[in-house]
C-alpha positions as CSV (number, residue, x, y, z in Angstrom):
1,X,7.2,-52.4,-21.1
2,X,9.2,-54.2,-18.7
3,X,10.2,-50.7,-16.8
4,X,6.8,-50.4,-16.0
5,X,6.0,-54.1,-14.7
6,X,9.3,-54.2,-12.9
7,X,8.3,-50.4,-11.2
8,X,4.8,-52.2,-10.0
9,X,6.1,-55.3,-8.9
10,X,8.6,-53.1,-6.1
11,X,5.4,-50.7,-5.3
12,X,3.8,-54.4,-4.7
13,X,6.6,-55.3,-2.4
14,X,6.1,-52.0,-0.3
15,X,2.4,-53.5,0.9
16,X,3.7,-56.9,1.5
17,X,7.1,-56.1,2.9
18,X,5.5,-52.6,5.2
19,X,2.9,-55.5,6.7
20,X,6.2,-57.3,7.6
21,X,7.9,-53.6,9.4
22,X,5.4,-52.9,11.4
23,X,5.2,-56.2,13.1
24,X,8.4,-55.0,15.0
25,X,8.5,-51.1,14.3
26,X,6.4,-48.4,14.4
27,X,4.9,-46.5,11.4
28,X,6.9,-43.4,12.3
29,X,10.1,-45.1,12.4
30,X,9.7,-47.4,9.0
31,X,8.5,-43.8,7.2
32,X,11.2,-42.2,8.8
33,X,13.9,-44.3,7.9
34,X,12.6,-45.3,4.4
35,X,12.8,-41.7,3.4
36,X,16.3,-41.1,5.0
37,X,17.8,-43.9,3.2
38,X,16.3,-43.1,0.0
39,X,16.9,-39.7,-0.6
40,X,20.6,-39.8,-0.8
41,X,20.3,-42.2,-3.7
42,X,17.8,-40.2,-5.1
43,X,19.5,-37.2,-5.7
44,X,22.5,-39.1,-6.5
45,X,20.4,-41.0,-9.2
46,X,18.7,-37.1,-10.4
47,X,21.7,-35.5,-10.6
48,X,23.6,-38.1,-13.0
49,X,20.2,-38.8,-15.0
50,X,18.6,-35.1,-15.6
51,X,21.2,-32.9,-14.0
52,X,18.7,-30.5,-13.0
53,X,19.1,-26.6,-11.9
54,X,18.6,-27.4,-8.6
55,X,18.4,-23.3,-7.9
56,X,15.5,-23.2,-9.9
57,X,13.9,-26.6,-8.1
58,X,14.3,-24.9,-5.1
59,X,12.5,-22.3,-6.1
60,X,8.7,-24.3,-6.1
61,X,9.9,-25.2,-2.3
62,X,6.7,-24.2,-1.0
63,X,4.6,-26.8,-3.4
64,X,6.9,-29.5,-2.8
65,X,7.5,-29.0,0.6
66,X,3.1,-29.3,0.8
67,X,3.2,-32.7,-1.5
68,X,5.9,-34.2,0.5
69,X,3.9,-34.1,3.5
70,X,0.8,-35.4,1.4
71,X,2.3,-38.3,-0.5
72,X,5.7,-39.2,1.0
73,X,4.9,-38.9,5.0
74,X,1.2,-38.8,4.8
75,X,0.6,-41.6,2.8
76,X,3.3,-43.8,4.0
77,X,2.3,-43.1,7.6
78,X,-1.6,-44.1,6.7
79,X,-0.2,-46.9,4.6
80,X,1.8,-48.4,7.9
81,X,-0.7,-48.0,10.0
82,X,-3.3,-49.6,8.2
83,X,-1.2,-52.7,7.7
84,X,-1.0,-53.0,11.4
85,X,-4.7,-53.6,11.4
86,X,-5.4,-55.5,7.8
87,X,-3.6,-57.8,5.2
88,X,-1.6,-56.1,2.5
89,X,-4.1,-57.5,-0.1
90,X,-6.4,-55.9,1.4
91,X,-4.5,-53.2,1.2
92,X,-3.7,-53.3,-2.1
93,X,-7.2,-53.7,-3.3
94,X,-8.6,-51.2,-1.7
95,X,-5.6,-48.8,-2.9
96,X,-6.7,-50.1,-6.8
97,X,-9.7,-48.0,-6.1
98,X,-7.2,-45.3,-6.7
99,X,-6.6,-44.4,-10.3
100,X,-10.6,-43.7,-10.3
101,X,-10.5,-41.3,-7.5
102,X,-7.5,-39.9,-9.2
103,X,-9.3,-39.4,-12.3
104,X,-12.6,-38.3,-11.1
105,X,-10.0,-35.7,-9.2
106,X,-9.1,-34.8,-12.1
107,X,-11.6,-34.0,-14.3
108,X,-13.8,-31.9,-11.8
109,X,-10.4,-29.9,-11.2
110,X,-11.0,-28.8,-14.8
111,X,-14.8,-28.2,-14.2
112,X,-15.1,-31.4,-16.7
113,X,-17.7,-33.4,-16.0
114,X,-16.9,-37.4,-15.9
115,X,-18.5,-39.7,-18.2
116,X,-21.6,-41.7,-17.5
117,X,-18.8,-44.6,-18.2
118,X,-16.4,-43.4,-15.5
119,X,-19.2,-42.3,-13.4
120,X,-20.0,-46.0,-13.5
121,X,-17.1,-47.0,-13.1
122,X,-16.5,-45.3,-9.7
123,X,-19.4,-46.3,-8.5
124,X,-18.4,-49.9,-9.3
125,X,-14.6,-49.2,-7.7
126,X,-16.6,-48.1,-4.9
127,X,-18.6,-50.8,-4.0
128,X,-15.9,-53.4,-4.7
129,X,-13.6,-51.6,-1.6
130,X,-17.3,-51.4,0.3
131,X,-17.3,-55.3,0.1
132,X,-13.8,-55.7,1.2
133,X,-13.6,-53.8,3.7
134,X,-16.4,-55.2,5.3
135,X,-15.8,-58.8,4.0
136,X,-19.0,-59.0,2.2
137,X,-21.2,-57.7,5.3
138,X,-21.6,-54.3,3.5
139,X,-24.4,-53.9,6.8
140,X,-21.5,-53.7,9.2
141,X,-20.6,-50.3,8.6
142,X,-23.7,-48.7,9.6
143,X,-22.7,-50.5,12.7
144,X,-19.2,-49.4,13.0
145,X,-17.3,-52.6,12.7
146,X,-15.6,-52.0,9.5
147,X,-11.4,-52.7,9.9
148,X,-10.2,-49.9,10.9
149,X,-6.7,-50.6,8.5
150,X,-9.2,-50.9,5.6
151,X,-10.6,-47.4,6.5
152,X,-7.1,-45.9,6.9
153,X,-6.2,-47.1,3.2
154,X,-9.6,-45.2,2.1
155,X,-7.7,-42.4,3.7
156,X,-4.6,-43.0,2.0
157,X,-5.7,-42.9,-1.6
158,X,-7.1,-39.6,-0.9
159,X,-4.6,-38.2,0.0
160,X,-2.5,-39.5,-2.7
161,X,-5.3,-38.3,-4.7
162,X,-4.5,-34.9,-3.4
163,X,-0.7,-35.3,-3.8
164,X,-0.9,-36.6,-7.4
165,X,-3.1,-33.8,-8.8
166,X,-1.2,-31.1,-6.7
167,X,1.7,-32.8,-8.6
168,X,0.4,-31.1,-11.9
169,X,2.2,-27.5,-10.8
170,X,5.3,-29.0,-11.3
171,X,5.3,-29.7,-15.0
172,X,8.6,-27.6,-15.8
173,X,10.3,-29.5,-12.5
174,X,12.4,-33.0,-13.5
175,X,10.3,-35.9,-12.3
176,X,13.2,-37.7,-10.9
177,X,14.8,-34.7,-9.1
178,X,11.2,-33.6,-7.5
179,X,11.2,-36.4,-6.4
180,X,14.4,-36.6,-4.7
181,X,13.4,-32.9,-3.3
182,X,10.5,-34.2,-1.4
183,X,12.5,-37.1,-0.3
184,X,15.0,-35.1,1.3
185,X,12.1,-32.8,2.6
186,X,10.5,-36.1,3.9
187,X,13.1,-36.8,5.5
188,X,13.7,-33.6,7.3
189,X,10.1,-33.6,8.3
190,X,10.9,-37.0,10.3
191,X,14.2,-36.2,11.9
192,X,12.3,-34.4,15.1
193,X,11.1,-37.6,16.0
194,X,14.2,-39.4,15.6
195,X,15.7,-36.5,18.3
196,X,13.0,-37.1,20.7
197,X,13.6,-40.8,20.6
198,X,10.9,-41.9,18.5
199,X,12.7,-43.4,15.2
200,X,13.9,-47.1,16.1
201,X,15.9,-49.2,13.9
202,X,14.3,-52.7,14.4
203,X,16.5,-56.0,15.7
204,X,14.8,-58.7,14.2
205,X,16.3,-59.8,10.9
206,X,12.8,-59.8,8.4
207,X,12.0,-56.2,9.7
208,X,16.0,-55.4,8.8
209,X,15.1,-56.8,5.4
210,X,12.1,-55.1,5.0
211,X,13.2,-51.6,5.6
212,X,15.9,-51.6,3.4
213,X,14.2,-53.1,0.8
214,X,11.4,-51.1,0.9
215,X,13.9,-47.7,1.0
216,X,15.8,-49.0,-2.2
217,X,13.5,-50.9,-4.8
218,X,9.4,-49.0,-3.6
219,X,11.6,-45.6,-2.7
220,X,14.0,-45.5,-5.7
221,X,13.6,-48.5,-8.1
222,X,10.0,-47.8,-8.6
223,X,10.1,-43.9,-9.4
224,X,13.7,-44.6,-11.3
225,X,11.8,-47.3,-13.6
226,X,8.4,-45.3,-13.6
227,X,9.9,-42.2,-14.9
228,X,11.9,-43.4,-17.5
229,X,9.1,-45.5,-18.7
230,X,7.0,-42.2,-19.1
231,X,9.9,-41.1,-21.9
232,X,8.6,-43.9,-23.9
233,X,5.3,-44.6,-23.0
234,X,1.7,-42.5,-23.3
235,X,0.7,-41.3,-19.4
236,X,-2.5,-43.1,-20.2
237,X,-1.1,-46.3,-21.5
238,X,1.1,-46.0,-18.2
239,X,-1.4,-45.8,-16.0
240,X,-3.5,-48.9,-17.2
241,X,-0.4,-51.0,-15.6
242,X,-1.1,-49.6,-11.7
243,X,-3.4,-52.3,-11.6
244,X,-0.6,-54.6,-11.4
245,X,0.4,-53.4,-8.3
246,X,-2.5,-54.9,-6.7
247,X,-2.5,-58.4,-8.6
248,X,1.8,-58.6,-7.5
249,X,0.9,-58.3,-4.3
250,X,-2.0,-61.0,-4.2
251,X,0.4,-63.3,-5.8
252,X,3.4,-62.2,-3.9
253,X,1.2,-62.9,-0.5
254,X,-0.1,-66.4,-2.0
255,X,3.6,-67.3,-2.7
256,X,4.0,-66.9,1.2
257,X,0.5,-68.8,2.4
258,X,-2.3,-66.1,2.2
259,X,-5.5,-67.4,1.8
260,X,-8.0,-65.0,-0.3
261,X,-11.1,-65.1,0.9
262,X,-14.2,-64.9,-1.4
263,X,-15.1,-61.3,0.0
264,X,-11.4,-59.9,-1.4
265,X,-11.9,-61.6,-5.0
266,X,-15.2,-60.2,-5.4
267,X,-14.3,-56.8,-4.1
268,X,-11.0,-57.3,-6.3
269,X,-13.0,-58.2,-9.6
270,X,-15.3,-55.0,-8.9
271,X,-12.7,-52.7,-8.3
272,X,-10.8,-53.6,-11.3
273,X,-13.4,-53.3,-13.4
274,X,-14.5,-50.0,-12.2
275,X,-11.0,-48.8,-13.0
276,X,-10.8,-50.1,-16.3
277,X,-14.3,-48.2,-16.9
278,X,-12.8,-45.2,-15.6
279,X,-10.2,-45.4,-18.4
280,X,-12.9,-43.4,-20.7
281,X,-9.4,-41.2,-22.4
282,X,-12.0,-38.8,-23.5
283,X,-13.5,-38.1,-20.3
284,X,-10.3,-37.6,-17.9
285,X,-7.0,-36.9,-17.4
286,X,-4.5,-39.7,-16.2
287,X,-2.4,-39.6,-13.4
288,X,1.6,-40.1,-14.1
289,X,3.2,-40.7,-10.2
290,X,3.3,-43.6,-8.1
291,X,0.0,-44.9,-6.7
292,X,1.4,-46.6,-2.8
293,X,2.8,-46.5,-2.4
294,X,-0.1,-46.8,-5.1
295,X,0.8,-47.6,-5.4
296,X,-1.1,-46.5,-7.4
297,X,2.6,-44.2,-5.0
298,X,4.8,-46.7,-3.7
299,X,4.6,-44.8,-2.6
């Protein structure tokens, strides 16, 4: 389905193009002004496609105001951060890891215990982020010298783990205009530290670029082409493509000179096939929003 390749190949660009941002910017100021930019076009884009009752949208305010703090500042602000301190494959990689944690999320918040497959499988994903984070010295995090941006993406997927299974509440709400909900809510969150001086548009032409790229295809495009894929597609055949994110972004970063190193295709290989273990459709449920922004949320 090309919606769903094209909506994983802008979530890709969010790793590459946020490690790009926050050369020149703060995290706080690229989640700040990703969110503003996008939410206009977001509920410009929900209104015309679903034309929700926005009364009655307004009316699960205090479940979307929770998830926008989980997966639109939240995870974008531990997403930013972390690609101040690592590479956006590893990034990406270690975010791959999340569809399993989403899963196993999933099936223990309906007292169903996983599979001895997807139990396998986890464990796999796990080890596979274990070796990239550490580059292969699996040793060095009983010593505390683990990258500190690799342990912030462990962060982020679970909170996105969080936001996607708190996501489930909202089954009667229009994907496209909760969405553009928790935008705007994202946005307001923000704005007090645009006031106190805190939110700075960058100079330099790449991190210009960058933000708006990241606020239109990531922000808009991604959830646009995911959603509407989801009218035609299974949830769980959906889901299987979230693991494109992370191979766009390795080719996206080789296009541009990044060298893999042998710890992040090993760790890659593991975490891939723990996810694709973990895709026992008899043992969980599958998750049906962005992964981040996977990514899986572009987030």
């Amino acid at each position: 389905m090309i919606a769903l390749v094209g909506a994983t190949l802008f979530w890709a660009a969010n790793y590459v193009l946020g490690a790009v941002a926050v050369r020149e910017m703060s995290p706080v100021s690229l989640t700040a002004l990703r969110w503003a930019i996008a939410a206009v076009p977001l509920l410009v884009i929900a209104q015309v496609v679903e034309r929700p009752d926005w009364r009655a949208v307004l009316r699960t305010w205090p479940r979307q105001v929770v998830l926008a703090l989980l997966g639109m500042v939240g995870y974008a602000l531990f997403v930013y951060t972390a690609l101040q301190h690592t590479s956006s494959v590893n990034a990406s990689l270690v975010n791959a890891l999340n569809p399993a944690l989403i899963a196993l999320g999933g099936a223990l918040l309906v007292r169903r215990a996983p599979s001895r497959r997807a139990t396998a499988g986890m464990l796999l994903g796990l080890v596979g982020v274990l070796v990239v984070i550490t580059g292969g010295r699996v040793g060095d995090l009983l010593r505390s010298e683990a990258n500190v941006g690799d342990v912030l993406m462990v962060g982020a997927i679970v909170v996105w783990t969080f936001y996607t299974l708190g996501g489930r509440g909202l089954a009667g709400v229009p994907p496209i205009a909760s969405t553009a909900f928790q935008a705007t809510i994202a946005a307001v969150v923000m704005s007090p530290f645009a006031v106190a001086g805190q939110v700075h548009w960058p100079t330099g032409r790449d991190a210009v670029v960058a933000v708006l790229v990241i606020a239109v295809l990531p922000s808009v495009g991604s959830y646009l082409l995911w959603n509407l894929a989801l009218r035609r597609v299974p949830p769980a055949e959906a889901g299987s493509y979230l693991n494109l994110i992370t191979v766009f972004t390795v080719l996206i970063s080789a296009l541009t000179g990044y060298a893999l190193g042998w710890a992040q295709v090993v760790g890659g290989v593991l975490v891939l096939g723990g996810v694709l273990l973990v895709r026992d459709r008899a043992a969980v449920p599958t998750p049906t929003r962005e992964p981040a922004l996977s990514a899986t949320s572009g987030g």
